[in-house]
N, C-alpha and C positions, 0 to 999 in steps of 0.2 A: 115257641117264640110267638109275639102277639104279632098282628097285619101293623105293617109300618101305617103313621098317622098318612092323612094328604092323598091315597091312593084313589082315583076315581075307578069308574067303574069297569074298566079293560085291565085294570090294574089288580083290584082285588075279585075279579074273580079266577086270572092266572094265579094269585094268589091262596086264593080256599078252595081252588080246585087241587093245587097238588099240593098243598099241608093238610088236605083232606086224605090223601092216598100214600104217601111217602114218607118215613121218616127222613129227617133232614139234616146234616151236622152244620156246625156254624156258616163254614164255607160257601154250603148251598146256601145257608140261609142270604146271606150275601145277594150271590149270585140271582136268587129266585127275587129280592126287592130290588135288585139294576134293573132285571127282567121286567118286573111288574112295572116300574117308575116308566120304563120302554115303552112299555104296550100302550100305557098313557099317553105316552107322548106320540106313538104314531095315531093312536084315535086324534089326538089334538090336531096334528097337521093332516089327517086326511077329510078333515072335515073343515081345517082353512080350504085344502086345496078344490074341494065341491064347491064350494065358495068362490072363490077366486076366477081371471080364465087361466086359461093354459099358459100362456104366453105375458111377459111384462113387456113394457117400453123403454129403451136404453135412454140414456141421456143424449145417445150420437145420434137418437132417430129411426134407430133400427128396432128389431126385437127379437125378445130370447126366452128361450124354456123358464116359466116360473121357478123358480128356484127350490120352492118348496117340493117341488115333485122331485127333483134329485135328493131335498133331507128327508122325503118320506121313503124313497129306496133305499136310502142309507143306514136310517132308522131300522129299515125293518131288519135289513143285515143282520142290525146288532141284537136284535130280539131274535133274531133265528139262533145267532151264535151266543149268545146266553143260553135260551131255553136249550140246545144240545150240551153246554157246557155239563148243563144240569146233570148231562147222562140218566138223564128218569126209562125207565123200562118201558118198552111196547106193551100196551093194552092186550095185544093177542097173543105175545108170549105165555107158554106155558111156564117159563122158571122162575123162581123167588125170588135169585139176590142178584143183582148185580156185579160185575167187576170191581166195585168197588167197596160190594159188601150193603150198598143201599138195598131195604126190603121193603115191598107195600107192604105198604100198615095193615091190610088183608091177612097175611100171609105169613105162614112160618119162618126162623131162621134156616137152615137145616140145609137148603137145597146148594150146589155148586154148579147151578146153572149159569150163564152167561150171556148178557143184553147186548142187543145190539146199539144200545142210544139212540133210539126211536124213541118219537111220543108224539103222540096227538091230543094238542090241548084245542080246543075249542074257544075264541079271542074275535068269534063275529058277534 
């Protein structure tokens, strides 16, 4: 499947990094462009909120946590909970397939090994 259009650059390279190492059925494929569209969008708000200060000004006169710093925790939630959705394999396992039958592109079908749903993607 081609990199969806629009994807900036936290986006596609969660992206060509594991369609680089993974076969992927539609599902993921899903999954992996929510993910990507994600990643974007927490780079987008973390760089309003370096911007921004901490704190906004109520209308009553008071003041309150920028708001943006609760969608950027919220955001990243949901990239952590996509990218595990993905159940991609740990780098330092030694097994082939997954539970689900996912194999890196590496690697032979063969094995009945079993992942943890670890992964370490690299998104600095």
């Amino acid at each position: 499947m081609d990199k969806p259009e629009g994807l900036g650059a936290d986006g596609s390279r969660l992206w060509d990094e594991v369609t680089a190492e993974y076969e992927l059925n539609a599902a993921d494929f899903l999954l992996l462009k929510q993910a990507a569209e994600t990643a974007d969008l927490v780079s987008r708000i973390s760089r309003a909120v370096v911007s921004e200060d901490l704190t906004v000004s109520r209308g009553t006169g008071g003041v309150a946590v920028n708001p943006l710093i609760s969608e950027l925790r919220q955001q990243r939630l949901v990239l952590a909970r996509l990218v595990a959705a993905l159940n991609l394999p740990d780098d330092d396992d030694e097994e082939e397939e997954t539970s689900t039958g996912r194999v890196h592109k590496n690697q032979s079908r063969g094995a009945n090994g079993r992942f943890g749903g670890k992964v370490r993607l690299s998104l600095a």
